[in-house]
C-alpha positions in Angstrom: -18.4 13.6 -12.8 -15.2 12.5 -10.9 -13.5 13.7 -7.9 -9.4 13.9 -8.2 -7.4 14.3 -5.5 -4.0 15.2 -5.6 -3.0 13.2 -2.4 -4.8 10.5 -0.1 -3.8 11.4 3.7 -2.5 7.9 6.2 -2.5 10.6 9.1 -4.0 8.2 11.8 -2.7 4.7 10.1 0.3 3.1 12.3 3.2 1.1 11.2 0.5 -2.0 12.4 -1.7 -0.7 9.5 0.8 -0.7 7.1 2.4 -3.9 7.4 -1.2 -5.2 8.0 -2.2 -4.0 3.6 1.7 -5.4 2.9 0.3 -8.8 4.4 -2.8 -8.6 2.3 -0.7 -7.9 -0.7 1.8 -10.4 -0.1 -1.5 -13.1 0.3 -2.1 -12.5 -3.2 1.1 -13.1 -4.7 0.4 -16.8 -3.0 -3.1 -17.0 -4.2 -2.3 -15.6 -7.6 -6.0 -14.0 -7.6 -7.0 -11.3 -9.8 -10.0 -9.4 -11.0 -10.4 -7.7 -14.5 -8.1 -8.1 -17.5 -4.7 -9.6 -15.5 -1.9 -7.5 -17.1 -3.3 -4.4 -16.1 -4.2 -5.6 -12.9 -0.2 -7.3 -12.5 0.8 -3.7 -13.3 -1.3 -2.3 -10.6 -0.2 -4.9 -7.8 3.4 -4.2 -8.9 2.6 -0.6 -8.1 1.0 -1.4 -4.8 4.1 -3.7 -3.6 6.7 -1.4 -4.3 4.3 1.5 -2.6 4.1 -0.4 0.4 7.2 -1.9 0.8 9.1 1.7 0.4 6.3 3.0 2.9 6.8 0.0 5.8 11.2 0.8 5.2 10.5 4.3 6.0 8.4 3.7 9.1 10.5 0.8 10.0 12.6 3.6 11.2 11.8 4.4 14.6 13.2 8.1 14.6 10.1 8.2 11.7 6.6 8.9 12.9 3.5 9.1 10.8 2.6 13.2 11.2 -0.5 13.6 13.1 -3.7 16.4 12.3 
């Protein structure tokens, strides 16, 4: 049986977090690595760029802060 979850909290995750996954993610666009079949896994990393990159402009904002527990 599986869990869902409507929403995944970053409360406790800092801009240095954030940019630290966009690095990982921009790694692989110079390794060209992938696991399982590789459109759906392209799709996924597309998904995961434009997730991070939109999350790191927002933050990059200093008047924005990451709202704590």
């Amino acid at each position: 049986m599986s869990n869902v979850y409507d929403s995944v909290s970053i409360v406790g995750l800092r801009k240095a977090h954030l940019e630290q996954l966009q690095a990982y993610i921009y790694e692989r666009d110079l390794t060209d690595w992938y696991y399982g079949p590789k459109e759906q896994f392209q799709i996924r990393h597309n998904d995961l760029v434009e997730w991070i990159n939109e999350i790191v402009e927002l933050f990059s904002n200093p008047d924005n802060k990451i709202k704590g527990k």
